[in-house]
N, C-alpha and C positions, 0 to 999 in steps of 0.2 A: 456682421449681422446684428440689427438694432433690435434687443429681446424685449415685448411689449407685455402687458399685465397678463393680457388675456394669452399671449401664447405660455407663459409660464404657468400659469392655472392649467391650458389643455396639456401640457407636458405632466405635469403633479396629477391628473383623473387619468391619463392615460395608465401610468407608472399603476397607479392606485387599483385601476380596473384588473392592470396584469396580473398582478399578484396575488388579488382577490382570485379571480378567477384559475388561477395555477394552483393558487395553497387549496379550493375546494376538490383538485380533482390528485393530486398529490397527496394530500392527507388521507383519501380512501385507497391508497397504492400502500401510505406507509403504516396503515393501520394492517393493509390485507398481508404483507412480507412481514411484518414483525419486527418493524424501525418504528417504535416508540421507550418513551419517557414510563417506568412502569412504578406505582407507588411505594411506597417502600424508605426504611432507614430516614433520612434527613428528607426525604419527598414526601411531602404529605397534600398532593393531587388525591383524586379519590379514583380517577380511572386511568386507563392508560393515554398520553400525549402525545403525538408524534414533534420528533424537536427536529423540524421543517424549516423553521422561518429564512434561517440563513441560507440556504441552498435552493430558496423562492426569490428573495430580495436580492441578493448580486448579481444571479445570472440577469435577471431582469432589468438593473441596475448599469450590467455593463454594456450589454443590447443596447439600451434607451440612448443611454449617453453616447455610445460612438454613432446613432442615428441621431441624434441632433445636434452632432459637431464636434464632438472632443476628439483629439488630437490622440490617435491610436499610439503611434512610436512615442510621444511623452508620457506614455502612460502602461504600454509595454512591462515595467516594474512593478507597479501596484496592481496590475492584471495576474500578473506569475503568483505574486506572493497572497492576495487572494485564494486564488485557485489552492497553493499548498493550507491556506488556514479552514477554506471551504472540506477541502479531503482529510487533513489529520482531525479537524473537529468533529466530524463525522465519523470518522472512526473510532473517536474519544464517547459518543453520543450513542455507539450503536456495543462497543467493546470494554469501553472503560481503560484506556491503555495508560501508559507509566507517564507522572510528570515532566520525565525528563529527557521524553521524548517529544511531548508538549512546548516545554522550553525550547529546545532544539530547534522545532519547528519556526515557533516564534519566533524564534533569534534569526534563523534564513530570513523572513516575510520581514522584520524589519531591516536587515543589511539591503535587500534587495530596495526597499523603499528612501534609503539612505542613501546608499550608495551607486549605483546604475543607476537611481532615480534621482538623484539629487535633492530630496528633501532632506537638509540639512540644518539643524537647528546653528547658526552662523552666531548671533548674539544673543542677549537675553535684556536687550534695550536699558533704560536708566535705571537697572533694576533697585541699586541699593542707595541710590544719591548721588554716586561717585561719577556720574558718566557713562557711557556705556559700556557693558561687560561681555565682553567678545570670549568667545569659548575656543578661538585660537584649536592646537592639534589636537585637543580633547572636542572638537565638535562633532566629530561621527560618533566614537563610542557615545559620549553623552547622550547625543538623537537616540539612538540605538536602545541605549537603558531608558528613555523617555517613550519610546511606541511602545517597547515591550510592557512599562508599568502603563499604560492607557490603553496593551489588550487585554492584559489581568485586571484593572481597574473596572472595568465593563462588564469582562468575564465576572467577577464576583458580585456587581451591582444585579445582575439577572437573577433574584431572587421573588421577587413579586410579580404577578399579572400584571405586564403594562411596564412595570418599571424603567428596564432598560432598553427598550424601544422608544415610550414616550423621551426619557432623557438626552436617547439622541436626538430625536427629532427637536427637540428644545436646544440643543448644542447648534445644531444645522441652520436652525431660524435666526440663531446672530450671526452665526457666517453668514448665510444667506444675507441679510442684512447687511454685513460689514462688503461683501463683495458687491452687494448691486451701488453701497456709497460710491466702491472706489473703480464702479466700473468693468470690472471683470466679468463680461457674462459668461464666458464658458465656464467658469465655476461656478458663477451663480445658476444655471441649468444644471450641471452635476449635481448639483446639492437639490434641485427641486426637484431633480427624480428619483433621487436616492429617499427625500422627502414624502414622495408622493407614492414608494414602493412601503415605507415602512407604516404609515397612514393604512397601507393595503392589510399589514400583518398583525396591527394593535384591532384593525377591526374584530379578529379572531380572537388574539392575548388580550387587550382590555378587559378590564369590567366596565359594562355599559348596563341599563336597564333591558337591552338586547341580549348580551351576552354577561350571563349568568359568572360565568368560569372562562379561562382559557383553555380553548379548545386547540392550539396550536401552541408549539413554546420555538424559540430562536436556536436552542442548543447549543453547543458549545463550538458549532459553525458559524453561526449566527455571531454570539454576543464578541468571540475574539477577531470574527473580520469588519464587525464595527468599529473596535476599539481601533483597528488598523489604517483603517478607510478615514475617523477622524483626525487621526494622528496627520494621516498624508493633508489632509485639505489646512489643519490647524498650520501646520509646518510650513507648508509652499506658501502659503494666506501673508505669513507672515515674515517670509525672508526672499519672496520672489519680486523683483522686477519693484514696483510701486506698492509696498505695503499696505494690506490692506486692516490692518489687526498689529497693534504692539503685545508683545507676547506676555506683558500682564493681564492682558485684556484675555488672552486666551485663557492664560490660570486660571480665573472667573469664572468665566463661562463654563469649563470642564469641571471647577472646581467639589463638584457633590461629589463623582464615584473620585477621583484623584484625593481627595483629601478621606474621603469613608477608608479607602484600603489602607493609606497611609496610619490612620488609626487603628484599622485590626491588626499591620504588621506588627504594630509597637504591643498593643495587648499580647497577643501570641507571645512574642519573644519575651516581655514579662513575667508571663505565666509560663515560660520554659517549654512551649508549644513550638513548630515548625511552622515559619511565617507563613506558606500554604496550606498548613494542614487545616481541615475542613472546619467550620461551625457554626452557629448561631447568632453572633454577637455584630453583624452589618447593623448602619445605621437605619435599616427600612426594618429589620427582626424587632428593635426597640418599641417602635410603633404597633405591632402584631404583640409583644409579650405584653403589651401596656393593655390589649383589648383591641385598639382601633382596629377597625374593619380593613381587608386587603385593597377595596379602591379607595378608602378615603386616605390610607397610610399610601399607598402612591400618588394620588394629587395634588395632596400633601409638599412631598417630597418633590414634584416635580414642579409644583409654585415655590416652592425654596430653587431650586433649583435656578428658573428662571428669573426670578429678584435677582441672585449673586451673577447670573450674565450683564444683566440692566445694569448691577452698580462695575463689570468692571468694562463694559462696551461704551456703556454711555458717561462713564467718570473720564474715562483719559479724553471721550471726543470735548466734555466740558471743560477740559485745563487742568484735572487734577494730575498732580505730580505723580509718576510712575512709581516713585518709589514709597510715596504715602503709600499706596494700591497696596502696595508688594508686604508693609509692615503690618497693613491691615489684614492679607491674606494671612500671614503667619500668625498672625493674632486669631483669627476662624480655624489655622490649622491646629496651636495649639490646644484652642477651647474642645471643641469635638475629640482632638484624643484625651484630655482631661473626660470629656463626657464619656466616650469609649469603655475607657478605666474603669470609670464611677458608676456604670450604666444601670445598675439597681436605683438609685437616685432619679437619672433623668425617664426613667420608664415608669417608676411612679409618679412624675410631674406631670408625664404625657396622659396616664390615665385620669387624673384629676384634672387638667385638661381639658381630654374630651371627655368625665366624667362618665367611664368606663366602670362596669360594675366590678371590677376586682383591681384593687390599689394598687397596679404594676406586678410584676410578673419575675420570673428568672427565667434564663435560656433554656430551661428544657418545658417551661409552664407557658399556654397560651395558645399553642399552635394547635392541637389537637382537632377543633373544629375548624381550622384554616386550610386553605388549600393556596398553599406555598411552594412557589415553585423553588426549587432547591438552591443553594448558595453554589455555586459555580466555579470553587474552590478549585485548585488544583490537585489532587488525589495525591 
């Protein structure tokens, strides 16, 4: 089937309409049962939230896509393991249950995408100059520890209106991109309605001059079966059939929440903290303790964001060498955990910056009149 401009735009308003249209009548269901986000400790929302988005967006998600063509039995695996991140999140969202039943979960939803599904991270291309570096019998566990920190990556990035919704959708638009180059439309449809559902759920979570606040948040249904869902598309993109994406190009493109969490693990364990235990110190709080406002520290971050896909999508399609890419990425990863570290520093540059009335800030100073949606920590 030959996918044309205009069918991919009504595929993206369809998705869009759905979701719009489910989350206004679901939101007055999960307000009236008592399935909300309620203020309180590390939440500083000012009313209650219902954390809907994710359990609007996939059902909606998986519908579109097996009706406009995707391949049910190839996909059978990322359906299941969906479904279990859609029900423990939810239960995490509604119960608050133990991390290590979380992990647990996790850990099934990626074997399942790994293994029965065969998205299998196979090599890691010209990574270091040497030629290509094949991950040989260490390539399933490896995958494995790689979804899992890209649904904790996500999960923790959900801390602003907007933030981890728009992110992905900004990760989606280079796949997209990279798959309509190489061809592939039934991913490139997967991805414009997954595009086109989450468009439906920022209308609610953004700040717009429409929307004051977010009136709907993702939850921890939500932000961990994104992180799952991009893992599957970055993965198969990049080791299936005709490559569509060298997997530095992927680093890149994900690299805002993958390189943010890699920085809070390193502070935590510093500071003799539990690499999940909860707090304030994400790369989007620096911007909030600094002063800046909640949508301008998201648009922010989401024009970082998509600069670092630009330089690693459109570097390797110019000729640059994969493994430049790769010395450069480590050079971003080590500067931001130096920043991390240092974050009294960089949160009063940010405030002089954007010329913020109080000279940067410390992690318990600044949120007070913010409405932050919480850090998505694992408890």
């Amino acid at each position: 089937m030959e996918t044309s401009l205009l069918m991919l735009v009504n595929i993206g308003l369809v998705a869009f309409a759905a979701v719009v249209a489910l989350t206004v009548h679901f939101r007055r269901v999960a307000i009236a049962v008592g399935f909300v986000d309620r203020p309180g400790g590390r939440k500083d929302h000012e009313t209650v939230v219902p954390p809907i988005g994710g359990l609007v967006i996939f059902p909606v998600f998986v519908v579109l896509s097996l009706a406009t063509g995707m391949d049910i039995a190839e996909h059978v695996p990322l359906f299941m393991a969906l479904a279990l991140l859609l029900a423990v999140g939810a239960l995490d969202d509604h119960f608050d249950i133990r991390a290590s039943i979380k992990f647990s979960i996790q850990f099934i939803a990626a074997w399942l995408i790994v293994v029965p599904g065969g998205a299998t991270i196979e090599h890691l291309g010209n990574f270091l100059g040497f030629g290509v570096l094949y991950t040989g019998f260490l390539g399933v566990p490896f995958t494995i520890f790689c979804v899992m920190l890209l649904i904790n990556a996500i999960n923790m990035m959900d801390g602003l209106d907007g933030l981890a919704g728009g992110k992905s959708i900004i990760i989606m638009l280079w796949l997209a991109i990279a798959a309509a180059m190489g061809g592939d439309e039934e991913t490139l449809v997967a991805l414009v309605v997954l595009m086109g559902t989450l468009a439906g759920f920022l209308y609610f979570n953004m700040r717009t001059p429409l929307n004051k606040r977010a009136t709907v948040f993702l939850g921890d249904s939500g932000s961990m079966s994104l992180g799952l869902v991009l893992a599957w598309f970055a993965i198969t993109m990049t080791h299936n059939g005709e490559a569509a994406l060298a997997p530095i190009s992927v680093a890149w493109i994900m690299a805002v929440p993958v390189i943010d969490a890699f920085g809070l693990f390193v502070i935590r364990i510093v500071t003799g903290r539990h690499p999940f235990s909860a707090d304030r110190n994400h790369f989007h709080h620096h911007f909030v303790h600094a002063g800046v406002p909640v949508g301008q520290s998201t648009i922010t971050i989401l024009a970082i964001g998509y600069s670092l896909g630009l330089i690693g999508y459109c570097g390797v399609r110019a000729g640059v060498p994969e493994y430049v890419l790769t010395y450069i990425w480590i050079g971003l990863l080590l500067s931001h955990t130096w920043l991390t570290v240092r974050s009294q520093k960089f949160i009063a540059f940010l405030a002089r910056l954007y010329r913020c009335p109080k000279a940067g800030g410390t992690p318990s100073e600044g949120l007070a009149d913010q409405s932050v949606d919480p850090a998505r920590d694992l408890k």
